[in-house]
C-alpha positions, -999 to 999 in steps of 0.1 A, spaced: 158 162 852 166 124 839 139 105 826 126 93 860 118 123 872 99 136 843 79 105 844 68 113 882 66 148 874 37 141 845 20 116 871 17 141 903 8 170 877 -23 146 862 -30 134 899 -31 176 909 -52 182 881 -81 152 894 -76 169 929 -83 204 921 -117 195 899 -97 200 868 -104 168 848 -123 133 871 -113 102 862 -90 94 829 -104 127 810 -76 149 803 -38 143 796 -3 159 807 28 157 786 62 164 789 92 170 763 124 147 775 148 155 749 138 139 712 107 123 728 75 133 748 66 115 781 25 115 779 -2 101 803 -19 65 796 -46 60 779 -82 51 802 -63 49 834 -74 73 859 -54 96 879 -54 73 907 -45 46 892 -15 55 873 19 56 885 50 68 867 59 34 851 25 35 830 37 69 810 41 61 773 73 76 756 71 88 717 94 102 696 83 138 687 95 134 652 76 97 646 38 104 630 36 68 634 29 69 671 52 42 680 55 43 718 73 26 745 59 15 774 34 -13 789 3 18 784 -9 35 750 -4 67 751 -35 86 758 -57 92 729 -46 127 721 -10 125 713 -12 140 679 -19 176 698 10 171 723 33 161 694 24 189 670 27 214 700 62 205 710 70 201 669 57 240 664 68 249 701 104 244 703 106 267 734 77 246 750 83 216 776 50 204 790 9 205 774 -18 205 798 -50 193 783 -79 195 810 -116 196 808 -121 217 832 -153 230 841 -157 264 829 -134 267 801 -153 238 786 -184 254 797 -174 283 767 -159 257 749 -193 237 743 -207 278 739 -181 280 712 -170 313 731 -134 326 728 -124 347 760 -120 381 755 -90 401 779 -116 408 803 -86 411 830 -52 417 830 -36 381 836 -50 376 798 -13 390 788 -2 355 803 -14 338 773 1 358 748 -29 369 737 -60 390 739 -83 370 732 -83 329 737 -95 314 710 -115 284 703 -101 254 680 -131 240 656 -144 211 668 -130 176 657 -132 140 670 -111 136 698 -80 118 689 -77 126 652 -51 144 633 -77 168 619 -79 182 658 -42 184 663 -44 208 632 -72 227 647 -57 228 681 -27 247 665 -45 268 644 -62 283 673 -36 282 692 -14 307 668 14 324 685 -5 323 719 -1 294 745 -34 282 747 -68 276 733 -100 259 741 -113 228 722 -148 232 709 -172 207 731 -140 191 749 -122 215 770 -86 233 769 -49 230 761 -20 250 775 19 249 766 45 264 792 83 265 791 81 239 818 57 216 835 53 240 869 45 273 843 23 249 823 1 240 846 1 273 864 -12 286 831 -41 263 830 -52 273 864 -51 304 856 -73 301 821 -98 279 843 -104 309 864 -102 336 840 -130 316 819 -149 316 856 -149 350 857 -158 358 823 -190 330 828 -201 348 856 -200 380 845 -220 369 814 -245 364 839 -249 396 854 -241 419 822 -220 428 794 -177 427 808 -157 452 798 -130 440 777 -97 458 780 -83 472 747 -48 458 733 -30 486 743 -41 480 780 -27 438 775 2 449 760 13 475 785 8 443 809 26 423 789 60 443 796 62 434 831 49 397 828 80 381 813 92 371 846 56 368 865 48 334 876 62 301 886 95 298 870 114 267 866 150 254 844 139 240 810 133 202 815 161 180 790 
């Protein structure tokens, strides 16, 4: 994909994201790796508003956060450029605040594997980064702490973050935790879930390398 196309790609994935109650407005961000940059959504312009010419372009390796562009980059590029610095094999970040997940998030709950797609997020349990101001680099450090070797977290009092080895597995991955963290809410209502032991994720984990969307590796 050239430049162009990951540009458009980050816009319809942030305008999908405002359709399907994921984020409203400007909450949230999508970002995408395009070689030795990232290619992030604007700061304060909603997903309405925005076309593909307003996406800021950084260079991964700058802590600076020079951009390029006529837009700031949203507030929250620090986390997007630490994830793709620790996440070499990652090619898109989905931040949303999406209803439940920041539900838990604001309950400083982790989610346990209380089903089987848990073994998506390399992980059994989801784990909840401390909370920092929004923006800062003492959240992008949080982020990845929390994060570990899984592909996902949830942001204490703000929402959640996903990585995926492109932008379709990405943001597959947060609908997904969205509705896993659904489940697990409403359960909470009713009683105590059963979690499913390691043993049970892992032996789920061996068929789930090729489950889900898959897509070629953006540039």
């Amino acid at each position: 994909m050239n430049e162009a196309d990951i540009r458009k790609q980050v816009v319809d994935s942030y305008q999908e994201l405002d359709r399907d109650g994921m984020n409203k407005g400007s909450s949230g961000n999508v970002s995408a790796r395009s070689g030795e940059h990232m290619l992030i959504t604007p700061s304060g312009i909603s997903a309405k508003q925005m076309n593909p010419d307003q996406v800021a372009k950084l260079k991964i390796d700058d802590d600076a956060g020079a951009f390029e562009g006529d837009c700031k980059p949203s507030t929250e590029w620090r986390f997007h450029q630490d994830i793709f610095r620790s996440r070499p094999q990652s090619h898109a970040v989905v931040h949303t605040h999406a209803p439940f997940c920041t539900i838990l998030s604001i309950l400083r709950k982790p989610i346990p594997a209380v089903h089987y797609m848990m073994a998506c997020f390399d992980t059994t349990e989801v784990r909840v980064a401390d909370y920092e101001t929004y923006g800062t680099t003492e959240l992008s450090e949080a982020v990845i702490r929390a994060m570990g070797s899984a592909n996902s977290c949830l942001m204490a009092n703000h929402g959640m973050v996903v990585a995926g080895d492109s932008m379709m597995r990405a943001m597959w991955l947060a609908g997904q935790l969205e509705l896993i963290a659904s489940q697990y809410y409403h359960t909470l209502l009713v009683g105590q879930p059963h979690v499913l032991s390691d043993a049970q994720i892992a032996e789920t984990v061996k068929s789930f390398a090729s489950y889900g969307p898959q897509e070629a590796h953006e540039p």
